[in-house]
N, C-alpha and C positions, 0 to 999 in steps of 0.2 A: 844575463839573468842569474841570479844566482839563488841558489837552493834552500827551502825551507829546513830550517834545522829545528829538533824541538829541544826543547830544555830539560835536564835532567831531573834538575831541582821541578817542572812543572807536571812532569809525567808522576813523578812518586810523590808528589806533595798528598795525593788520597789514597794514597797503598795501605791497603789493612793494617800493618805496622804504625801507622800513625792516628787509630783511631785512640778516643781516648780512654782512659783506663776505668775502673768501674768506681776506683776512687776518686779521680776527679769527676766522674759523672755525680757520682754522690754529691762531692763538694760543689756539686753546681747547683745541686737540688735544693743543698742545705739554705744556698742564697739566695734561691729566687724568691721569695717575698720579700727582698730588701730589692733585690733588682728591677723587679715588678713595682713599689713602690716608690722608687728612682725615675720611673719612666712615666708614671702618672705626676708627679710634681714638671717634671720636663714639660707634660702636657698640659698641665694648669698655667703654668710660666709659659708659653707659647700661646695658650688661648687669651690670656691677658695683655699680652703683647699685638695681639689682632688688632684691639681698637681701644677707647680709652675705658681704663679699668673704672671700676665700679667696685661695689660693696661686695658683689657675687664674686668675683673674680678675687677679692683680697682673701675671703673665707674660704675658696676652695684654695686656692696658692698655701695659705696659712694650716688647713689641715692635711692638705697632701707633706707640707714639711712636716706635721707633726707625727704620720705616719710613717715617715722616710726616718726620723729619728726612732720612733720606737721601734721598728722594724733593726734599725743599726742596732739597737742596745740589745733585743733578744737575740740576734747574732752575735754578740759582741759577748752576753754572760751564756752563750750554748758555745761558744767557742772557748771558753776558760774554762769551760764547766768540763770539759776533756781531755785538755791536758791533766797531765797526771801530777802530781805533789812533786815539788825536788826536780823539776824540768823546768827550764830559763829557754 
């Protein structure tokens, strides 16, 4: 029989050292309504795939993308919008 060994990499993978930083938490905050809107499209396209689509199912599929899009662009011009002049 041979002996359980545990793994280095499994004991410190949730070591305080690895929590994450206050910036990336930020930058997670900054996404959630694109991500949140990624997941309701998922969910529109899923519940149309149940059984055969309809009028209902084309219009909720068709505005969850269109708020999946606006959601990118207001992430897309709040992320230009801070970098700074003369940074590539």
């Amino acid at each position: 029989m041979s002996p359980i060994v545990t793994v280095q990499d499994a004991v410190t993978a949730f070591a305080d050292f690895m929590k994450p930083t206050d910036a990336e938490l930020d930058a997670i905050e900054l996404e959630m309504p694109a991500i949140l809107s990624d997941v309701d499209l998922i969910d529109a396209q899923i519940t149309a795939m149940d059984h055969v689509p309809n009028e209902v199912d084309t219009r909720r599929v068709r505005r969850a993308l269109s708020r999946v899009l606006a959601e990118r662009a207001k992430l897309t011009n709040r992320t230009a919008s801070t970098i700074p002049a003369g940074v590539a």
